[in-house]
C-alpha positions in Angstrom: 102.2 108.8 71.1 99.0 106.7 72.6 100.2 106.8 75.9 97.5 106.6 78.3 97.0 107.7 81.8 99.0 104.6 83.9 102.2 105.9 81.5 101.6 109.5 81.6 101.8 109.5 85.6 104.0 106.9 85.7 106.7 109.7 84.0 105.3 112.4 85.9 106.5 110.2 89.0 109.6 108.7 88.4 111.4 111.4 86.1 109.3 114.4 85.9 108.9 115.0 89.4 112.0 114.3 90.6 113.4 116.5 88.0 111.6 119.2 89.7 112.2 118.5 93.5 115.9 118.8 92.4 116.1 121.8 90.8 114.1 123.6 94.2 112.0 125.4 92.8 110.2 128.9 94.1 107.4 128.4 91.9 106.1 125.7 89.4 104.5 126.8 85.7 101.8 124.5 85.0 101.4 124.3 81.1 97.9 123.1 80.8 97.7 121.3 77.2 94.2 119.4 77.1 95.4 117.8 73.8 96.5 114.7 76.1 92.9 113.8 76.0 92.3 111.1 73.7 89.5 112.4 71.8 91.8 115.9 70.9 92.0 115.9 66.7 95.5 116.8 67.1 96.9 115.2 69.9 98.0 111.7 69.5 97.8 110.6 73.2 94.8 108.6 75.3 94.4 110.2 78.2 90.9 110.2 79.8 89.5 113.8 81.7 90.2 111.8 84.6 93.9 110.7 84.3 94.5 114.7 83.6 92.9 115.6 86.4 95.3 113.3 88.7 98.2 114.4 86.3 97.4 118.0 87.7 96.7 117.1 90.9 100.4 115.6 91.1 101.5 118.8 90.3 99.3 120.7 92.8 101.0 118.4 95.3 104.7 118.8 94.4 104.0 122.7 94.7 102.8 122.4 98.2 105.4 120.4 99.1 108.6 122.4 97.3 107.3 126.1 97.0 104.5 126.8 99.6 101.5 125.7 97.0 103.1 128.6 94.4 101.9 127.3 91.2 100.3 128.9 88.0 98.5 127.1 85.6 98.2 128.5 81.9 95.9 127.1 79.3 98.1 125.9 76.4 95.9 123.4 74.4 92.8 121.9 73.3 90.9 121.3 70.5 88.1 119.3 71.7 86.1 121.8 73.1 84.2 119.6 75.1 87.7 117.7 76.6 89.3 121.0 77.3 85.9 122.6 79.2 85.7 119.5 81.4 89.4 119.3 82.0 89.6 123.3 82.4 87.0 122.7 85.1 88.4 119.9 86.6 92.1 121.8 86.8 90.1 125.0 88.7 88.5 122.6 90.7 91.7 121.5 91.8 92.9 124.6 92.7 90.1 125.4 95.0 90.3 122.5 97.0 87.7 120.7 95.5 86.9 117.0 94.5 83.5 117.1 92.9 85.2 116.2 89.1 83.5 115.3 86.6 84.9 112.9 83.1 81.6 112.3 80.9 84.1 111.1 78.4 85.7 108.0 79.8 87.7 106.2 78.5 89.0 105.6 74.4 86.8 103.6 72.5 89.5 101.5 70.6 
């Protein structure tokens, strides 16, 4: 709960990842849950669009380097509509190639 974007990638990196890169996989299942964005009414994290964007970039990466680039990515949640459609974007953005990303949001206003 509350954790922001420095902690989110910070597991990614040291436990998620590695977690991944030792089980080899042939493909990686991206499970695209928006409600890490800090303004989700049902989430209880603080990630900005932007710190979801790198998250998923990370991911991108580990697929080209374990599986040829085989990844899928399923939207799984997101109840902030404008979050999800800027972090949806974002995430197909990524998957193109492309770095023109957007975070109108910013960061939490606590």
């Amino acid at each position: 709960a509350k954790s922001n974007d420095q902690t989110l990638l910070k597991v990614f990196r040291e436990k998620i990842a590695p977690a991944i890169s030792k089980f080899e996989p042939e493909m990686i299942f991206l499970g695209a849950g928006f409600d890490l964005h800090w303004r989700d009414p049902l989430g209880t994290f603080n990630a900005t669009i932007s710190g979801i964007t790198q998250l998923h970039q990370e991911a991108i990466d580990l697929a080209k380097k374990l599986c040829h680039g085989k990844i899928v990515v399923s939207l799984e949640g997101g109840y902030n509509s404008l979050a999800t459609a800027h972090c949806a974007t974002n995430t197909v953005k990524l998957l193109l190639g492309r770095k023109d990303f957007s975070d109108p949001l910013g960061k939490p206003k606590n």
